[in-house]
MDAnalysis code that builds the backbone (N, CA, C; Angstrom):
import MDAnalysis as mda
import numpy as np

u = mda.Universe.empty(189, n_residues=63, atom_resindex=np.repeat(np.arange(63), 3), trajectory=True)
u.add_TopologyAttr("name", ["N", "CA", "C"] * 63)
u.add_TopologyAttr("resid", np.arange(1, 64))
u.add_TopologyAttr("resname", ["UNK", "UNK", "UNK", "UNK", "UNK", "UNK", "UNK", "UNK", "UNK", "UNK", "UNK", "UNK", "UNK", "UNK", "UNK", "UNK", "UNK", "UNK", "UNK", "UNK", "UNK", "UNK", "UNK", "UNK", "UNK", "UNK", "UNK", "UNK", "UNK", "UNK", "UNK", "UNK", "UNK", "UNK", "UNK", "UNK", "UNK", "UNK", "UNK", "UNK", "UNK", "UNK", "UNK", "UNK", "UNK", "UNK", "UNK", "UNK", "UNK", "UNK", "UNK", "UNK", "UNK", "UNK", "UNK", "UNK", "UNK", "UNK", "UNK", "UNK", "UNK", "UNK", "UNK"])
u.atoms.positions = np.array([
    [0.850, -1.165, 0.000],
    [0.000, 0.000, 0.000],
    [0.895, 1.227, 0.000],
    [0.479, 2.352, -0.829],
    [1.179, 3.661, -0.709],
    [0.225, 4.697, -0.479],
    [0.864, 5.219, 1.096],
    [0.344, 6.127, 1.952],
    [0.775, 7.385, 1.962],
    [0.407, 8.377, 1.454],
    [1.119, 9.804, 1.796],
    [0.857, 10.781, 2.754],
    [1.438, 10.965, 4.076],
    [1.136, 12.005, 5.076],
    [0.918, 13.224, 4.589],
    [0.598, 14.401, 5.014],
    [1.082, 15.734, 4.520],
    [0.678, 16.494, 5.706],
    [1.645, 17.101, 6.440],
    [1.440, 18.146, 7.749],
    [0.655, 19.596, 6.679],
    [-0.127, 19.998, 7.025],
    [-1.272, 21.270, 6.812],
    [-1.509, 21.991, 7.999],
    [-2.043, 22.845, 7.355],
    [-2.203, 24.578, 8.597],
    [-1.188, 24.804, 9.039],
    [-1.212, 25.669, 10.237],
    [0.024, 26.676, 10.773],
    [0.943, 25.792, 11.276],
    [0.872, 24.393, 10.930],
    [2.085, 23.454, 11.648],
    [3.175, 23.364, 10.124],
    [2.170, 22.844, 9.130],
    [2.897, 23.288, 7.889],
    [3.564, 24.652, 7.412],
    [3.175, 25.580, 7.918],
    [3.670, 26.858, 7.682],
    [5.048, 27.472, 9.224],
    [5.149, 26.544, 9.862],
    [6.188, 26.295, 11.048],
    [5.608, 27.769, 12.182],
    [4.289, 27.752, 12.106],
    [3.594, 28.554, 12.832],
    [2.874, 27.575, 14.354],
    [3.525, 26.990, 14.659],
    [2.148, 26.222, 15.721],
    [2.650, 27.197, 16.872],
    [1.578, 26.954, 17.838],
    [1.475, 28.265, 18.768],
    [0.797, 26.604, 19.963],
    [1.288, 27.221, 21.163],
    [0.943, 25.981, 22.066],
    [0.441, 27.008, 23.711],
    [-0.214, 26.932, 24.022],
    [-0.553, 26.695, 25.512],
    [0.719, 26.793, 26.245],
    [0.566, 27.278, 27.570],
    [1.575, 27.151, 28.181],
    [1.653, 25.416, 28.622],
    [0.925, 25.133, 29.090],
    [0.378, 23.837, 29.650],
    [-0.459, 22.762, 29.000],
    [-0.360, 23.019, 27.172],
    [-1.151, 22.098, 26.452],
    [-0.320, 21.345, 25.813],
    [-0.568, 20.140, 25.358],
    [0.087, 19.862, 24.222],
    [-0.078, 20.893, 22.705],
    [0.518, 20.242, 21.548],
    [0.583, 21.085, 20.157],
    [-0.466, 20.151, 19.613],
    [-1.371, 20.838, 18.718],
    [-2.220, 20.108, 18.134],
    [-1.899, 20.382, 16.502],
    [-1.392, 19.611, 15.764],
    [-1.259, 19.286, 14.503],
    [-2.036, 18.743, 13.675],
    [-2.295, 19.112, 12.674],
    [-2.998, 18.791, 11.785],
    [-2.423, 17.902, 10.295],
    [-3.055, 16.591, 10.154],
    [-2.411, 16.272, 8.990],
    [-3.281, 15.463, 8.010],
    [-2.770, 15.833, 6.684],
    [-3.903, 15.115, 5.254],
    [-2.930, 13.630, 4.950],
    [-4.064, 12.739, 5.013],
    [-3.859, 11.082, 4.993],
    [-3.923, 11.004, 3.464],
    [-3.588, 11.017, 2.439],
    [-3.839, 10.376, 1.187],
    [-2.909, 8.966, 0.867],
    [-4.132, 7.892, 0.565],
    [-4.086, 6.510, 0.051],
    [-4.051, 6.906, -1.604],
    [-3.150, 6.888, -1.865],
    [-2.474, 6.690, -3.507],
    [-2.672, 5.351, -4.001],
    [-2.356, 4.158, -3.550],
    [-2.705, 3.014, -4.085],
    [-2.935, 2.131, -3.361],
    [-3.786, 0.797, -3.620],
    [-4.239, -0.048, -2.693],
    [-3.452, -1.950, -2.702],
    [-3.254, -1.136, -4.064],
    [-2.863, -2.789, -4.822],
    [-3.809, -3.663, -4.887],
    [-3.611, -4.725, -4.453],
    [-4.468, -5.914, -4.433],
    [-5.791, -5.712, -3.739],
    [-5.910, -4.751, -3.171],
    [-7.287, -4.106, -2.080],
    [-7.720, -3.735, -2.341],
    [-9.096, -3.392, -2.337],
    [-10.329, -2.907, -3.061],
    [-11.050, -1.675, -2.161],
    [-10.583, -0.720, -2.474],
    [-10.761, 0.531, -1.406],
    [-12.245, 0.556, -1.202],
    [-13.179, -0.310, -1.590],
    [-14.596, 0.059, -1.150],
    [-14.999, -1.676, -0.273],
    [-14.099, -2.843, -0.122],
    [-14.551, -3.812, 0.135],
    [-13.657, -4.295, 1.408],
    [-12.602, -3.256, 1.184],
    [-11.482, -3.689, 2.270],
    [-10.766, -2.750, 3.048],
    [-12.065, -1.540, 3.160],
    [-11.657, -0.422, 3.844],
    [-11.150, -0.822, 5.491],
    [-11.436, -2.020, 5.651],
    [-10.924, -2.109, 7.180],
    [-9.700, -2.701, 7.619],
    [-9.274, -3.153, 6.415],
    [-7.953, -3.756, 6.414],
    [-7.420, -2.375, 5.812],
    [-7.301, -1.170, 5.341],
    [-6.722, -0.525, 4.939],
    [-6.438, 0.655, 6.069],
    [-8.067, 0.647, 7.118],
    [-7.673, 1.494, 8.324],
    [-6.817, 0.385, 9.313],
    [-6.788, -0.844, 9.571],
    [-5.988, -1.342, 10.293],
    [-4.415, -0.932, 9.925],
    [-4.185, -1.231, 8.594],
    [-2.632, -1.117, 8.165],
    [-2.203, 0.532, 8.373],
    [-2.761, 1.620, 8.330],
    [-2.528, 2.679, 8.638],
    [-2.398, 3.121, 9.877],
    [-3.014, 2.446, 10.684],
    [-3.333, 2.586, 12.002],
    [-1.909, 1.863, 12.488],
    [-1.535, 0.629, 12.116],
    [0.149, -0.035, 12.408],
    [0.895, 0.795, 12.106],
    [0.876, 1.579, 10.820],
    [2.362, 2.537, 10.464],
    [2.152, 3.817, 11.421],
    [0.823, 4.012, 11.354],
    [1.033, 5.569, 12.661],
    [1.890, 4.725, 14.565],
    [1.408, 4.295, 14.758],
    [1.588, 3.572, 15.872],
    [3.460, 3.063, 16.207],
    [3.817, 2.833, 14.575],
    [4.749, 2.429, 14.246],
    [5.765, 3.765, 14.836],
    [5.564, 4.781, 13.915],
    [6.179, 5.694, 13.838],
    [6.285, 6.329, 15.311],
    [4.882, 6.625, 15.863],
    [4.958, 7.214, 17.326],
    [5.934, 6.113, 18.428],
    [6.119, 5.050, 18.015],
    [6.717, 4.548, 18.790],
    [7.959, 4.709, 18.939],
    [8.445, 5.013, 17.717],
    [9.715, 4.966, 17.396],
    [10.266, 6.935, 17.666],
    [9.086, 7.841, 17.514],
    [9.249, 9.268, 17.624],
    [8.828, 9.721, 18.995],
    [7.925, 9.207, 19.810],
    [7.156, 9.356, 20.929],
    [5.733, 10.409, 20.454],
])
């Protein structure tokens, strides 16, 4: 599967603004470019599972 992130709004523009005491809230566009063998209308749940592993993936590895 090919997944493309894209950071958007004032986080993309290196504007984020935070709370003294909040976390940063970021905003980001998910585009699924290809599915391959998956059928984006029959196997949408195997496609949110596998996205859901690479985010998980990444935070683990970034915090």
């Amino acid at each position: 599967m090919c997944v493309v992130v894209h950071l958007v709004g004032s986080g993309a523009k290196n504007l984020e603004t935070q709370n003294s005491n909040e976390p940063i809230d970021l905003d980001y566009n998910l585009s699924i470019l290809k599915t391959y063998e998956l059928d984006i209308n029959k196997d949408s749940a195997k496609i949110k599972k596998y996205v859901r592993k690479m985010f998980n993936k990444v935070l683990k590895k970034y915090g």
